[in-house]
C-alpha positions as CSV (number, residue, x, y, z in Angstrom):
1,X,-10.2,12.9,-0.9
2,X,-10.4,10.2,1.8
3,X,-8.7,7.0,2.4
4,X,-11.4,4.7,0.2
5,X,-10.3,6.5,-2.8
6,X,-7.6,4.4,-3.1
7,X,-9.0,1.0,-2.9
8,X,-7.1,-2.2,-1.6
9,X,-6.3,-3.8,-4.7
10,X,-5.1,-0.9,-6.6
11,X,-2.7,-0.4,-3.8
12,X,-1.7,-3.8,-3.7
13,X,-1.4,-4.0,-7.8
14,X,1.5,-0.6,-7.0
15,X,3.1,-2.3,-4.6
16,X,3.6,-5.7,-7.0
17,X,4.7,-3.2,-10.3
18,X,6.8,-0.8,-8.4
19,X,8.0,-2.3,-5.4
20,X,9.8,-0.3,-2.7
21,X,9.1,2.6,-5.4
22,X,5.5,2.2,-4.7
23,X,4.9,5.0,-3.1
24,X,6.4,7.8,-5.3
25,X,3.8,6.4,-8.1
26,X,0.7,6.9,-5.8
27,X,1.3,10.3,-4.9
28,X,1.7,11.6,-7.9
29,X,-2.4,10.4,-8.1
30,X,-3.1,10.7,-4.3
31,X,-2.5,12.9,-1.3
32,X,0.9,11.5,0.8
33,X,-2.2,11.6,3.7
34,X,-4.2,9.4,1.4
35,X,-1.7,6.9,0.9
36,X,-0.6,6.6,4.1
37,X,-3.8,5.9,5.3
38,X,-4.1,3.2,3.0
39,X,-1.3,1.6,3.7
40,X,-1.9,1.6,7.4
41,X,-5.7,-0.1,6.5
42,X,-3.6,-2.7,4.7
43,X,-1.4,-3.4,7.5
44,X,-3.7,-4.0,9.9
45,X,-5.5,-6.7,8.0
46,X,-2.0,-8.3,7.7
47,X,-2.2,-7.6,3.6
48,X,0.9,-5.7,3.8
49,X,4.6,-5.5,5.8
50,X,6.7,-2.7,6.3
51,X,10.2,-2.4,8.5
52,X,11.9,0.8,9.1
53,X,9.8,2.8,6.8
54,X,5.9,2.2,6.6
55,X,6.5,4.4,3.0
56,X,8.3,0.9,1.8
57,X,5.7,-1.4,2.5
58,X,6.3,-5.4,1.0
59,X,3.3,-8.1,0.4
60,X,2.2,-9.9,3.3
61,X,1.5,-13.2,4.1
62,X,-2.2,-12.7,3.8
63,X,-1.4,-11.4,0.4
64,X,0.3,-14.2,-0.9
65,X,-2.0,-16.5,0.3
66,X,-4.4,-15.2,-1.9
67,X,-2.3,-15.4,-5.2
């Protein structure tokens, strides 16, 4: 399984219905290695946040911009 398995939005769509909890619902569907890919994709296009822990990630600004 590789990174584009998990596409954007179904990440994004986790992260709005779960929150911070996010990422204990995608690995029970994905690899950790897959996830964390994905979320590091999102990052860098500024969709998602993270602080301390990029396994907590929030929305971004270029998220809600496109609500």
């Amino acid at each position: 399984m590789k990174r584009s398995d998990l596409p954007t939005r179904a990440l994004l769509d986790a992260i709005s219905a779960h929150g911070f909890c996010a990422f204990e619902h995608l690995i029970k569907q994905y690899p950790v290695k897959v996830v964390r890919a994905a979320i590091a994709r999102d990052v860098r296009t500024g969709r998602l946040e993270y602080g301390v822990s990029a396994d907590r990630p929030w929305l971004g600004p270029r998220t809600r911009e496109a609500d």
